[in-house]
N, CA, C and O atoms as CSV, one atom per row, in Angstrom:
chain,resi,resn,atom,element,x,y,z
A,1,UNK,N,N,36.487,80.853,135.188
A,1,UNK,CA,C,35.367,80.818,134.296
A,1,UNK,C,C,35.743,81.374,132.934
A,1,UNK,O,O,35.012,81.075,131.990
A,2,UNK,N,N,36.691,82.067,132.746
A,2,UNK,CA,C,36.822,83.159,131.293
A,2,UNK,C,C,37.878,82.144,130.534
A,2,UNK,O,O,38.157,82.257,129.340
A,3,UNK,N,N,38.569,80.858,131.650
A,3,UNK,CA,C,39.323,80.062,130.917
A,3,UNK,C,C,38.313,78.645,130.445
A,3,UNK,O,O,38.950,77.721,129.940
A,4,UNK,N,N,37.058,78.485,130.566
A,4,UNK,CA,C,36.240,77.804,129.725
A,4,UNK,C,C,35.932,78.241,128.786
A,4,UNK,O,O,36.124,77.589,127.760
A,5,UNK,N,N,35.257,79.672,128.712
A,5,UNK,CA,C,34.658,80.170,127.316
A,5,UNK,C,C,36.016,80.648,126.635
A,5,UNK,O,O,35.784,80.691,125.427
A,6,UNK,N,N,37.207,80.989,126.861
A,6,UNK,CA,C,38.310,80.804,125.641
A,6,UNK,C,C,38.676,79.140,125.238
A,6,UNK,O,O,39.281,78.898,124.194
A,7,UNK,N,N,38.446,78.553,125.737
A,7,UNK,CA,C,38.737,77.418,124.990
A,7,UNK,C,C,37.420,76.771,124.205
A,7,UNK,O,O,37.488,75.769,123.493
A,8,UNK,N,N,36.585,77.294,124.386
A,8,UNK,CA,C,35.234,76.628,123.799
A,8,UNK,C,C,35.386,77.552,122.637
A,8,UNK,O,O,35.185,76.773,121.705
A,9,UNK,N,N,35.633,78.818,122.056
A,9,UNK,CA,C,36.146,79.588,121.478
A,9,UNK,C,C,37.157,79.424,120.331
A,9,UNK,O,O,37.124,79.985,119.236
A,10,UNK,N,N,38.377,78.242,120.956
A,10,UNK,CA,C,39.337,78.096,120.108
A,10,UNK,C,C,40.432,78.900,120.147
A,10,UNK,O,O,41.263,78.904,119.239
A,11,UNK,N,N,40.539,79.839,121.483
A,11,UNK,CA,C,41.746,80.494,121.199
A,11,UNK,C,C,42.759,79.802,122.183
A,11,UNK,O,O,43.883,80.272,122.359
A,12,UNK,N,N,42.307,78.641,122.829
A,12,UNK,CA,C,43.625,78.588,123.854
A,12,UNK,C,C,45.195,77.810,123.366
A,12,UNK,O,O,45.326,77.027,122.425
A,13,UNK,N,N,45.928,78.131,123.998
A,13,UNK,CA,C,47.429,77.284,123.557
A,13,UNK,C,C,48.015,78.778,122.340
A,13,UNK,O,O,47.546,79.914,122.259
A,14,UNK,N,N,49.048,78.209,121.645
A,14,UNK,CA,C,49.721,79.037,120.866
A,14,UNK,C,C,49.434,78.478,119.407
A,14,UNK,O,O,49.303,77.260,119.280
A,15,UNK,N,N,49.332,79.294,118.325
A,15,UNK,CA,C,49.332,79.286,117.119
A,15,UNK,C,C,50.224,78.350,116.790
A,15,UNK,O,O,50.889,77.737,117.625
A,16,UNK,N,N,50.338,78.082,114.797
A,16,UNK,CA,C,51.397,77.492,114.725
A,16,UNK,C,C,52.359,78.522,113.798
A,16,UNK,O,O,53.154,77.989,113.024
A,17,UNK,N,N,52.307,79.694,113.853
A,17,UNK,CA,C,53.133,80.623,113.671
A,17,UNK,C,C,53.672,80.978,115.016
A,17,UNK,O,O,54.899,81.063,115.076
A,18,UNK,N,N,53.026,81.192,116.055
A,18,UNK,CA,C,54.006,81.620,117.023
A,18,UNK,C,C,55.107,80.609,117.330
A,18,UNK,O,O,56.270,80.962,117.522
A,19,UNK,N,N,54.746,79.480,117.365
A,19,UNK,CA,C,55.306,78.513,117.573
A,19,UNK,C,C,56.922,78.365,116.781
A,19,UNK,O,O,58.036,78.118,117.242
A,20,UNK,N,N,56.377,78.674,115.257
A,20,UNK,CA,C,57.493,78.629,114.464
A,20,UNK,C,C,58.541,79.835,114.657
A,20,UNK,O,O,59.759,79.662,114.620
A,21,UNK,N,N,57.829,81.256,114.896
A,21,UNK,CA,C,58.955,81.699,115.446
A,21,UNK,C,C,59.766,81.855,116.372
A,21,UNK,O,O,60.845,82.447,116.427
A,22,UNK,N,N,58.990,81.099,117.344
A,22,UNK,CA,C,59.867,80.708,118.648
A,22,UNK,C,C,60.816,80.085,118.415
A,22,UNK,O,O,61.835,80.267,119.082
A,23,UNK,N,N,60.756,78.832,117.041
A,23,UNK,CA,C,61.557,77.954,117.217
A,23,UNK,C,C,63.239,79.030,116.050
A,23,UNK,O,O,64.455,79.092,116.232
A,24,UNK,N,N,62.498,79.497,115.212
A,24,UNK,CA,C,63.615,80.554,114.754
A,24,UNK,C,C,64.019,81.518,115.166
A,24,UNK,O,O,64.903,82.124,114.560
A,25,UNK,N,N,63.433,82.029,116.481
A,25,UNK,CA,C,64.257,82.361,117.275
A,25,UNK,C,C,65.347,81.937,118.227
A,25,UNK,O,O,66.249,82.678,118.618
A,26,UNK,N,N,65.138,80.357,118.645
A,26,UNK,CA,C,65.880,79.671,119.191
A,26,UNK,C,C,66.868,79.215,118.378
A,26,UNK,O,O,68.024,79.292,118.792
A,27,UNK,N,N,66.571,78.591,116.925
A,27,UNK,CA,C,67.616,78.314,116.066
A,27,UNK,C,C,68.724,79.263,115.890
A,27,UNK,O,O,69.874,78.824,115.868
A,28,UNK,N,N,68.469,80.648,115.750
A,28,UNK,CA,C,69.663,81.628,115.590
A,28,UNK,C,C,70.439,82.243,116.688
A,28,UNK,O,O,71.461,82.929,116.702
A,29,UNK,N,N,69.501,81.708,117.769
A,29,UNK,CA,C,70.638,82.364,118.863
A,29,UNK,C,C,71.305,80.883,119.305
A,29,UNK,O,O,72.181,80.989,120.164
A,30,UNK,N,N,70.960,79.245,118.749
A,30,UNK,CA,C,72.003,78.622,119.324
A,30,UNK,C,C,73.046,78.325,117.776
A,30,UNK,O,O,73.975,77.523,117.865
A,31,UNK,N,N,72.850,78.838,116.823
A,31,UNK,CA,C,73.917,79.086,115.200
A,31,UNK,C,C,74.771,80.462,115.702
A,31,UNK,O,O,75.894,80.578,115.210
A,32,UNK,N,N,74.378,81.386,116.531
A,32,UNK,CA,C,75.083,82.832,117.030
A,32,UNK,C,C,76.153,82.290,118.356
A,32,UNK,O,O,77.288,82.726,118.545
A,33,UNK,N,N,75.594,81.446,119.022
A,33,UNK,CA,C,76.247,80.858,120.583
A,33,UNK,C,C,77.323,79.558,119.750
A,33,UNK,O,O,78.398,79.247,120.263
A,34,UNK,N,N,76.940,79.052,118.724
A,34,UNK,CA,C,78.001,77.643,117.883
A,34,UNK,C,C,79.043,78.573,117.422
A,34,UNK,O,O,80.217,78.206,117.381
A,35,UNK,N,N,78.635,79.896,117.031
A,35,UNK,CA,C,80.090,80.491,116.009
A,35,UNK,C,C,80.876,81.267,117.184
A,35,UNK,O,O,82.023,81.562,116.848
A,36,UNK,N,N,80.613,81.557,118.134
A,36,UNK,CA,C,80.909,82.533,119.351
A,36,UNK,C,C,81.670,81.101,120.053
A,36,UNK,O,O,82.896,81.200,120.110
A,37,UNK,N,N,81.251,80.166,120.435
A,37,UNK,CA,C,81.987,78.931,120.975
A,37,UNK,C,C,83.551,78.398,119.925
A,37,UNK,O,O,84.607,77.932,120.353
A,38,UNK,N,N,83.116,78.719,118.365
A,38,UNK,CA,C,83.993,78.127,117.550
A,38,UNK,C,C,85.009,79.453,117.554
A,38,UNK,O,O,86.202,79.294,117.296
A,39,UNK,N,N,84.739,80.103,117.706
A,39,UNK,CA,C,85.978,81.246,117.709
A,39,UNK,C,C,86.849,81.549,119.256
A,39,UNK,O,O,87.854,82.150,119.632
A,40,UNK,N,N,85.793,80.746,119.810
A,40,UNK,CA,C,86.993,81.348,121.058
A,40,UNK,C,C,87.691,79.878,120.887
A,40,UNK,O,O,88.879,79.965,121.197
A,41,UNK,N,N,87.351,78.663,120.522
A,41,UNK,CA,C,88.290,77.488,120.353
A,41,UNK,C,C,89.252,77.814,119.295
A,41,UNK,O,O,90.297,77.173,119.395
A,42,UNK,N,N,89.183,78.758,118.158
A,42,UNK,CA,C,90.532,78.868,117.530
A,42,UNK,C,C,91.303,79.872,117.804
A,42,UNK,O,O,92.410,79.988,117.279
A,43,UNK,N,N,90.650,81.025,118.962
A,43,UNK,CA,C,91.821,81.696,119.667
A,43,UNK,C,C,92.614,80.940,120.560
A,43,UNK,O,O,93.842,80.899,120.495
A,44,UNK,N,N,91.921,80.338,121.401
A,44,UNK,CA,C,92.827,79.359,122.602
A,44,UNK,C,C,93.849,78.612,121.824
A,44,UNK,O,O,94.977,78.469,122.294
A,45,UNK,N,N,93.483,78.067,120.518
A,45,UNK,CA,C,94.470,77.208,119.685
A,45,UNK,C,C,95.766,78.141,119.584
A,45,UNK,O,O,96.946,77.890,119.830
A,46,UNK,N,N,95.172,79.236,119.162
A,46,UNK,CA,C,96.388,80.533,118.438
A,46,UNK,C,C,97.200,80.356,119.403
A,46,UNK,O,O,98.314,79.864,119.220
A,47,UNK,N,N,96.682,80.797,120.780
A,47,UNK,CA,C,97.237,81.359,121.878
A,47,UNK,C,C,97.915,80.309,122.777
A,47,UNK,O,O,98.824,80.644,123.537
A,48,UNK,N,N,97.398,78.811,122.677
A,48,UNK,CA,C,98.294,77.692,122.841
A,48,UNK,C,C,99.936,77.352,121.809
A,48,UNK,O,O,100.979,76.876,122.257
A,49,UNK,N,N,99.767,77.614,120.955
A,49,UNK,CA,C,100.605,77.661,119.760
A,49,UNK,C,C,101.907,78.760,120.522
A,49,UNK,O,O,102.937,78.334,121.044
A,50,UNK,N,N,101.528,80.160,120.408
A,50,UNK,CA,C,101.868,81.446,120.506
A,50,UNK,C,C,102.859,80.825,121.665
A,50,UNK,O,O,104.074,81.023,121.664
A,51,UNK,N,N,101.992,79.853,122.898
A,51,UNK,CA,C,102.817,80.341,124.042
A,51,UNK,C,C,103.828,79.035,124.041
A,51,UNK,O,O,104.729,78.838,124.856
A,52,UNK,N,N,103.514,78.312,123.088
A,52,UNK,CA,C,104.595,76.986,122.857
A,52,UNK,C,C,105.541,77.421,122.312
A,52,UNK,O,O,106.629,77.064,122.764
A,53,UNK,N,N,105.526,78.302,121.205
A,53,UNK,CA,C,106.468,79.108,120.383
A,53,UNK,C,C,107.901,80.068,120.915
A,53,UNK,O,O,109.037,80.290,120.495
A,54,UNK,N,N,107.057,80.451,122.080
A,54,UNK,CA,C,107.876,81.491,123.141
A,54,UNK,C,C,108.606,80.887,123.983
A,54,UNK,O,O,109.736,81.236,124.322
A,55,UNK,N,N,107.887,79.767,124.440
A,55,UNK,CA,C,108.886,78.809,125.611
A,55,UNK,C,C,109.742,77.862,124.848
A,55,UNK,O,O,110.674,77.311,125.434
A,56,UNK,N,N,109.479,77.599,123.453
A,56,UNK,CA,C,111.007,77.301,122.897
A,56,UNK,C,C,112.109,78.479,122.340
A,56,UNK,O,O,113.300,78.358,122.055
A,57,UNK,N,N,111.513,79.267,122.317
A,57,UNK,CA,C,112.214,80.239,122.078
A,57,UNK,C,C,113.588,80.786,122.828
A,57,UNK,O,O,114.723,81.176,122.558
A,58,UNK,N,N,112.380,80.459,124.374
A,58,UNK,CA,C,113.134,81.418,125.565
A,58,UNK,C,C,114.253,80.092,126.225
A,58,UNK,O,O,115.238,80.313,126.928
A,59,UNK,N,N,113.756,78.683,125.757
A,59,UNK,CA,C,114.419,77.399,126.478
A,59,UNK,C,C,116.154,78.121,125.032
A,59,UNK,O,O,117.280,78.466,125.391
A,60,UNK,N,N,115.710,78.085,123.857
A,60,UNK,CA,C,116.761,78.277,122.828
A,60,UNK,C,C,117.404,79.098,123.440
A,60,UNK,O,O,118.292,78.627,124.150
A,61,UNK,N,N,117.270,80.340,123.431
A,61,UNK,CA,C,117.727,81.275,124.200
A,61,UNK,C,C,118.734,81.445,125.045
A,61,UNK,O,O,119.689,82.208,124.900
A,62,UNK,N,N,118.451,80.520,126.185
A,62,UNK,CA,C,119.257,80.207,127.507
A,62,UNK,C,C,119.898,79.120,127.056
A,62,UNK,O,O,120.671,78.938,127.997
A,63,UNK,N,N,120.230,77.884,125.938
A,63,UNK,CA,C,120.927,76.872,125.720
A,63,UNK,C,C,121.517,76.924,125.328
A,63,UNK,O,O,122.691,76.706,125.625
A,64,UNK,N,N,120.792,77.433,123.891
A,64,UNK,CA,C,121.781,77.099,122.987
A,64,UNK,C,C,122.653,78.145,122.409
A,64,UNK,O,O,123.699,77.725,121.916
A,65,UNK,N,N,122.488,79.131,122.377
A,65,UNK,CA,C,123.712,80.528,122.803
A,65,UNK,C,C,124.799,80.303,123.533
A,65,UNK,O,O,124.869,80.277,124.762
A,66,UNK,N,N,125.722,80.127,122.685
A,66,UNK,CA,C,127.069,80.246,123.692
A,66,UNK,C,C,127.436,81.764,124.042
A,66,UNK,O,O,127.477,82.807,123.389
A,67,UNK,N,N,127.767,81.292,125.812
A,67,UNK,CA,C,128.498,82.468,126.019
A,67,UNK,C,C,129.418,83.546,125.574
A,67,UNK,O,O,130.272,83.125,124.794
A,68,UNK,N,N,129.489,84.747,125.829
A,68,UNK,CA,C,130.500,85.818,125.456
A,68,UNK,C,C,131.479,85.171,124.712
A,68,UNK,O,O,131.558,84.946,123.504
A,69,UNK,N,N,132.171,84.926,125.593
A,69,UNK,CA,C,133.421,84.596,125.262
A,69,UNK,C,C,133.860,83.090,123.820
A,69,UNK,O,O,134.797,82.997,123.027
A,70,UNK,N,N,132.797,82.293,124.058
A,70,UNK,CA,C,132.864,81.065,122.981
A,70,UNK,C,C,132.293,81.357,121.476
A,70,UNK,O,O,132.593,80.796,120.421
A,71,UNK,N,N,130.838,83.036,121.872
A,71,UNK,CA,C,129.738,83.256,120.877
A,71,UNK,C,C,131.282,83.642,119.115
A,71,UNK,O,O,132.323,84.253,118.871
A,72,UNK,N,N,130.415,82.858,118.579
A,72,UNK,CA,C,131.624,82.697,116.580
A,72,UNK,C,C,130.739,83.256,115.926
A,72,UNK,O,O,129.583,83.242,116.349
A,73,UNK,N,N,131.132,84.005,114.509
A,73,UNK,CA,C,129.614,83.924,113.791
A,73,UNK,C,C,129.861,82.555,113.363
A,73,UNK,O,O,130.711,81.665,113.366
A,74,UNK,N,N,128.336,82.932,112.887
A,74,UNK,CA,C,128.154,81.115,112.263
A,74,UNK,C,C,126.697,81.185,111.999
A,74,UNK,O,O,126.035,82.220,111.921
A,75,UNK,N,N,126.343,80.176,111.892
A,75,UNK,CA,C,124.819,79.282,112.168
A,75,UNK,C,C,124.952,78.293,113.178
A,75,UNK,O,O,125.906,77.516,113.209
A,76,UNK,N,N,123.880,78.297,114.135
A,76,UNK,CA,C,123.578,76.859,114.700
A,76,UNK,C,C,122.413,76.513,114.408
A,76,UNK,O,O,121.742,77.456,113.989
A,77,UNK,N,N,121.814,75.406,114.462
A,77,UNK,CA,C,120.163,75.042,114.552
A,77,UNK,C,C,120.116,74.013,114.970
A,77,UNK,O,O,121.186,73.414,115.073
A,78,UNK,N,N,118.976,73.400,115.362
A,78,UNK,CA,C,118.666,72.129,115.611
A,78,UNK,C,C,116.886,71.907,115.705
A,78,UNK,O,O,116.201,72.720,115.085
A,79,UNK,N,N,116.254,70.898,116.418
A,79,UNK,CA,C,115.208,71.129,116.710
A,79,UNK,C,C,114.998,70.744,118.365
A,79,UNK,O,O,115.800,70.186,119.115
A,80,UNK,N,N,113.816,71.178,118.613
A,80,UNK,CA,C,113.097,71.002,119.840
A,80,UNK,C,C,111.540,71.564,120.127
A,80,UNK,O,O,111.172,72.737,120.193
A,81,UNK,N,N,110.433,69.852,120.332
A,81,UNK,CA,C,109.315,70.562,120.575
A,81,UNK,C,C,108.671,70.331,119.411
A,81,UNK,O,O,107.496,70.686,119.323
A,82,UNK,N,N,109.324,69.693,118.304
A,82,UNK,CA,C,108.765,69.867,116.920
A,82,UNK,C,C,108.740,71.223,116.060
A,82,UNK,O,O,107.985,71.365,115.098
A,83,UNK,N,N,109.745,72.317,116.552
A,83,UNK,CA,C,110.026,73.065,115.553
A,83,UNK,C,C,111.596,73.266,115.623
A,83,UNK,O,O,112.403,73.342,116.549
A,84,UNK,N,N,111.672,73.314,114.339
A,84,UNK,CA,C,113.046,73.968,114.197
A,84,UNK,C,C,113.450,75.081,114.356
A,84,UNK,O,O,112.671,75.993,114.077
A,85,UNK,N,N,114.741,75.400,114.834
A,85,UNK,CA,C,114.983,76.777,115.069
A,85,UNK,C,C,116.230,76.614,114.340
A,85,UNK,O,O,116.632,75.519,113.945
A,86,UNK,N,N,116.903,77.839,114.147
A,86,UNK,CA,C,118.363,78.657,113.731
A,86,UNK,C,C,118.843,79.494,114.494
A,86,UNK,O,O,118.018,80.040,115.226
A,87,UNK,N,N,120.171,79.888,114.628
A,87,UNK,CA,C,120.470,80.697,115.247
A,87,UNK,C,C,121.467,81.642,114.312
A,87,UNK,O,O,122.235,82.010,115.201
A,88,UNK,N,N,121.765,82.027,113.579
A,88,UNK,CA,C,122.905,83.193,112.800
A,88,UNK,C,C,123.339,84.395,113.428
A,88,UNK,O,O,122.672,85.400,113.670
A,89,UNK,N,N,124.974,84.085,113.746
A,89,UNK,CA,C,125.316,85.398,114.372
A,89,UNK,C,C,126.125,86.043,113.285
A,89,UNK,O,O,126.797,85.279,112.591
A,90,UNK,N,N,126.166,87.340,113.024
A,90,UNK,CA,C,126.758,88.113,111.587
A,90,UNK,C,C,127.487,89.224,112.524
A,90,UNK,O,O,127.347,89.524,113.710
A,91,UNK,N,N,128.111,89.582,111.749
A,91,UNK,CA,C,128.467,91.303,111.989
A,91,UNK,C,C,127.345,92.058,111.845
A,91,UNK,O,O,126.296,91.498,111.526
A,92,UNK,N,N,127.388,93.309,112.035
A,92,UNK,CA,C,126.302,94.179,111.960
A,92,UNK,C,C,126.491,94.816,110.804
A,92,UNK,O,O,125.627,95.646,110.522
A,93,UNK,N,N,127.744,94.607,109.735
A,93,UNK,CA,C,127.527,95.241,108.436
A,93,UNK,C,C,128.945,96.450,108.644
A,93,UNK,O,O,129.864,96.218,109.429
A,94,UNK,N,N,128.877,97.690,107.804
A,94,UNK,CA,C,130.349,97.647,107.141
A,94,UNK,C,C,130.823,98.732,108.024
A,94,UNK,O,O,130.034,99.297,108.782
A,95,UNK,N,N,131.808,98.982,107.976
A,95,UNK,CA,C,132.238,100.217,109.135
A,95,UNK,C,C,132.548,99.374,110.658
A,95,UNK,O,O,132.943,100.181,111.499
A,96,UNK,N,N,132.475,98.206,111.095
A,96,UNK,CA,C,132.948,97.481,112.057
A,96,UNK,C,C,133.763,96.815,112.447
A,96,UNK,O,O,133.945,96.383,113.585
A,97,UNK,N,N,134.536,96.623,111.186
A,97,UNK,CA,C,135.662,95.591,111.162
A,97,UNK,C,C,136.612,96.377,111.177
A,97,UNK,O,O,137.693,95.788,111.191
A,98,UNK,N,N,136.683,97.565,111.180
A,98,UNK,CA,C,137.807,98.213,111.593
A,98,UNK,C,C,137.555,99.257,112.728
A,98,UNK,O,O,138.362,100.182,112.813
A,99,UNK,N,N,136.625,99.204,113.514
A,99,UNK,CA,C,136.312,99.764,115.093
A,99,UNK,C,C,135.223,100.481,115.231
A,99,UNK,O,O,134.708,100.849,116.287
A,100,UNK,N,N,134.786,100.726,113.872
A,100,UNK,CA,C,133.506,101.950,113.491
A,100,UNK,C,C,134.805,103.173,112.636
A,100,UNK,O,O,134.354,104.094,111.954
A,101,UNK,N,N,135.719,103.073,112.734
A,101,UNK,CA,C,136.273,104.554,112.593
A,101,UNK,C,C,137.454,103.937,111.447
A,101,UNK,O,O,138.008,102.861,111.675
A,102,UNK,N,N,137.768,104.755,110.183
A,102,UNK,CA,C,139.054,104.341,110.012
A,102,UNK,C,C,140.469,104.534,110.741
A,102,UNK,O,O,141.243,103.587,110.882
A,103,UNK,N,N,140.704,105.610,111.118
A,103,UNK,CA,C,141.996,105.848,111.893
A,103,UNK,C,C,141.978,105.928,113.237
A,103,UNK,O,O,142.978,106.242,113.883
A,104,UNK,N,N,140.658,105.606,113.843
A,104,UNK,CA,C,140.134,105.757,115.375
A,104,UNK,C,C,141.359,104.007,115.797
A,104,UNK,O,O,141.815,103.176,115.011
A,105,UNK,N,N,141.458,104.092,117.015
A,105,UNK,CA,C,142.226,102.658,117.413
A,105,UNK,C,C,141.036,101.761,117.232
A,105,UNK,O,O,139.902,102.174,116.992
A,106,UNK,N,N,141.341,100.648,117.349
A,106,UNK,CA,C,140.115,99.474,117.615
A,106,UNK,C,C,139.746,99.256,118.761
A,106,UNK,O,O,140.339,99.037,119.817
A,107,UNK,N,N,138.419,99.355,118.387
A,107,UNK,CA,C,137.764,98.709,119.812
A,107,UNK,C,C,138.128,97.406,120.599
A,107,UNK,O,O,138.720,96.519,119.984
A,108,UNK,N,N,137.963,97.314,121.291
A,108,UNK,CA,C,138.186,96.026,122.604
A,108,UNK,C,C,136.868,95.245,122.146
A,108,UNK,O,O,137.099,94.044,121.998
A,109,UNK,N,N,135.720,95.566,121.919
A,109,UNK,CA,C,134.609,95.136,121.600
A,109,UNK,C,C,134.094,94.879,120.575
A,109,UNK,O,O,134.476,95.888,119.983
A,110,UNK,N,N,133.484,94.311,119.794
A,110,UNK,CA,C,132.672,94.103,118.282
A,110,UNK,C,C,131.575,93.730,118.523
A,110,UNK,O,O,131.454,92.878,119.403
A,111,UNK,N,N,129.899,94.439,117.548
A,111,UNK,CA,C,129.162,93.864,118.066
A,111,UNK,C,C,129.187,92.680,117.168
A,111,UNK,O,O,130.029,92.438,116.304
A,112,UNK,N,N,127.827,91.761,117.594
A,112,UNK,CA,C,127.290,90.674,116.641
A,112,UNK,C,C,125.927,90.787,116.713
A,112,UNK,O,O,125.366,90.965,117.794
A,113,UNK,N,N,125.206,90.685,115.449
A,113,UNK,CA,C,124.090,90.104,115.417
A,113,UNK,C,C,123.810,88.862,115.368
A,113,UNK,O,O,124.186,87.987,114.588
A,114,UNK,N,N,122.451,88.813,117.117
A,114,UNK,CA,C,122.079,87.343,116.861
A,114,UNK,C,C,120.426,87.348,116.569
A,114,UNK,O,O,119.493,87.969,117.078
A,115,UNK,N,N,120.516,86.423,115.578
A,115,UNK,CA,C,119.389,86.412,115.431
A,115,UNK,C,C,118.562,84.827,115.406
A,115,UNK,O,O,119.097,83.846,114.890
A,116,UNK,N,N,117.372,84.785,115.962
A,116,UNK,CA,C,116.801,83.279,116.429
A,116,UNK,C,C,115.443,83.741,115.269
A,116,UNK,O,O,114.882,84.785,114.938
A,117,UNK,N,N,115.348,82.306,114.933
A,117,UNK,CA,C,114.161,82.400,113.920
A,117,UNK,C,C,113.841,80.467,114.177
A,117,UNK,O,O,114.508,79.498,113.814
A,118,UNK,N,N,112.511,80.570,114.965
A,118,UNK,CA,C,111.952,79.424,114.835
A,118,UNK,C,C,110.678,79.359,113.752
A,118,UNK,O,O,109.909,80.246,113.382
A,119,UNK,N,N,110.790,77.680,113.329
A,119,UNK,CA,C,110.109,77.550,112.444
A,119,UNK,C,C,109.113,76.027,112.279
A,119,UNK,O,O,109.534,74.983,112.777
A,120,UNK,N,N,108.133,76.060,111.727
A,120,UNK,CA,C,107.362,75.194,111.742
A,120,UNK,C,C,106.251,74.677,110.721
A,120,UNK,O,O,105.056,74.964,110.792
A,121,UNK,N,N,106.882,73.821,109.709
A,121,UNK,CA,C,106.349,73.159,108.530
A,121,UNK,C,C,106.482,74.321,107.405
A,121,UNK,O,O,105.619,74.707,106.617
A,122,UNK,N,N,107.785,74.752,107.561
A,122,UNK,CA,C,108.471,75.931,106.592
A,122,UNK,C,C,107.655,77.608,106.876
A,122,UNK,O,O,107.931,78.697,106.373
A,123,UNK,N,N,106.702,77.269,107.773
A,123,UNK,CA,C,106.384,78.960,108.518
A,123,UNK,C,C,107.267,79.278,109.475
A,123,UNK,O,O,107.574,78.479,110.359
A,124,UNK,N,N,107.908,80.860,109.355
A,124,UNK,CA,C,108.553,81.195,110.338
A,124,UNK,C,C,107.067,81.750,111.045
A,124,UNK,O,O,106.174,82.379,110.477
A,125,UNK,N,N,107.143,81.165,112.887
A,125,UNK,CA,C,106.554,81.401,113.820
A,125,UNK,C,C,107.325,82.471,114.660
A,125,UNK,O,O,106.563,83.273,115.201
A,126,UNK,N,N,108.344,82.627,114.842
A,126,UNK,CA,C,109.238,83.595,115.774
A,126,UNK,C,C,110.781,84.049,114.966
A,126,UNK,O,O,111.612,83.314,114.433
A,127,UNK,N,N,110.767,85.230,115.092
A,127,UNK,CA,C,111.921,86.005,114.380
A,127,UNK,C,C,112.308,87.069,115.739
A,127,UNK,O,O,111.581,88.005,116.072
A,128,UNK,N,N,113.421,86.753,116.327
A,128,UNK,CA,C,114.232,87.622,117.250
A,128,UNK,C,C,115.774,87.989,116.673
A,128,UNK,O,O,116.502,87.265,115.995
A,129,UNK,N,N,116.031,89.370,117.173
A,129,UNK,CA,C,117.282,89.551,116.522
A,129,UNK,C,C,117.286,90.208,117.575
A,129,UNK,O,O,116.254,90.718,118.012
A,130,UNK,N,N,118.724,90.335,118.307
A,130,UNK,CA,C,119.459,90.601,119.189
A,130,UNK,C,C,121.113,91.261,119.259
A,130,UNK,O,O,121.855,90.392,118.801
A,131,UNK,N,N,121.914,92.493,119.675
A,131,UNK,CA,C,122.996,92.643,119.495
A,131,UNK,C,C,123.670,92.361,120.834
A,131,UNK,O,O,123.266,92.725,121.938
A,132,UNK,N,N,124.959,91.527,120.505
A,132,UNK,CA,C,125.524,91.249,121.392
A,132,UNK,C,C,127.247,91.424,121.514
A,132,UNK,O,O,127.964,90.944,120.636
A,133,UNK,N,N,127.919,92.282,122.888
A,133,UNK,CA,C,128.652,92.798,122.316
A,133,UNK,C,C,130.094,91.443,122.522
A,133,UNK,O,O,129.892,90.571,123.367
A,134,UNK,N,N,131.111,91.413,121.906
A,134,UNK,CA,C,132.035,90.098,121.961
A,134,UNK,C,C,133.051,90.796,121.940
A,134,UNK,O,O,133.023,91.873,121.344
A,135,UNK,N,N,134.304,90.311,122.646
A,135,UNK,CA,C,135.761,90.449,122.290
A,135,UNK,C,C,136.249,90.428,121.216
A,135,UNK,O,O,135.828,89.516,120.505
A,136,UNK,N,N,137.145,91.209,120.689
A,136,UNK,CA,C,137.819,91.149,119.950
A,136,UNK,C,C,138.441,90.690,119.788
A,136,UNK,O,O,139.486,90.914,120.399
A,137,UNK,N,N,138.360,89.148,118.392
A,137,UNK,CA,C,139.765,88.478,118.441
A,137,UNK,C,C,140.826,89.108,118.501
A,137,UNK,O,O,140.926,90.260,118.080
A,138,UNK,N,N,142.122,88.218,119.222
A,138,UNK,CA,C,143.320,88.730,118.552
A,138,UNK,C,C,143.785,88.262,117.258
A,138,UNK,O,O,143.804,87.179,116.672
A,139,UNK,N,N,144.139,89.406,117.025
A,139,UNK,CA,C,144.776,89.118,115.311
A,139,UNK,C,C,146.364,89.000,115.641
A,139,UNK,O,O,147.170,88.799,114.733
């Protein structure tokens, strides 16, 4: 009975303010749920990237490194995967080429720096540097 005399009244159903803020309330929480959806799609991107980056890294790694005994300085590079990589092995700089010591004997050993730097549309994506220890040519 109290739902006849409110509608004979005019109050039944919802305003058209409530209405509108219902609907701006709904608008900002699905513009809050679109930017929360768009950010976790450009982390997964990052993090797809990141882990493509690493598994050429780690495939470079195990390939294309020559062993102890063959490792020269030099450069190598090539590509794979659609990025390019390098490889540069150096000395470690001054005081080595004669054993670490001047009048000490020479070492049996020398180190080298290796260092891997992949790259992709002229961004370096991965920079590893590594010491590795090598025979000493004979002279």
């Amino acid at each position: 009975m109290s739902r006849a005399r409110s509608t004979e009244t005019g109050q039944a159903g919802f305003t058209i303010i409530e209405v509108l803020v219902a609907l701006a309330v709904a608008s900002v929480s699905m513009v809050a749920i679109g930017a929360l959806m768009a950010g976790n799609a450009r982390g997964v991107r990052a993090l797809e990237g990141r882990v493509a980056v690493t598994q050429v890294a780690r495939i470079v790694m195990a390939t294309a490194i020559p062993p102890h005994a063959a490792l020269r300085p030099g450069t190598l590079s090539g590509d794979r995967e659609g990025y390019h990589w390098r490889i540069d092995v150096t000395p470690p700089g001054e005081g080595w080429a004669d054993g670490g010591a001047g009048d000490a004997p020479k070492a049996r050993w020398v180190p080298e720096i290796v260092r891997l730097r992949i790259e992709s549309s002229g961004t370096v994506l991965c920079d590893i540097s590594s010491v590795r220890l090598m025979p000493r040519p004979a002279e």
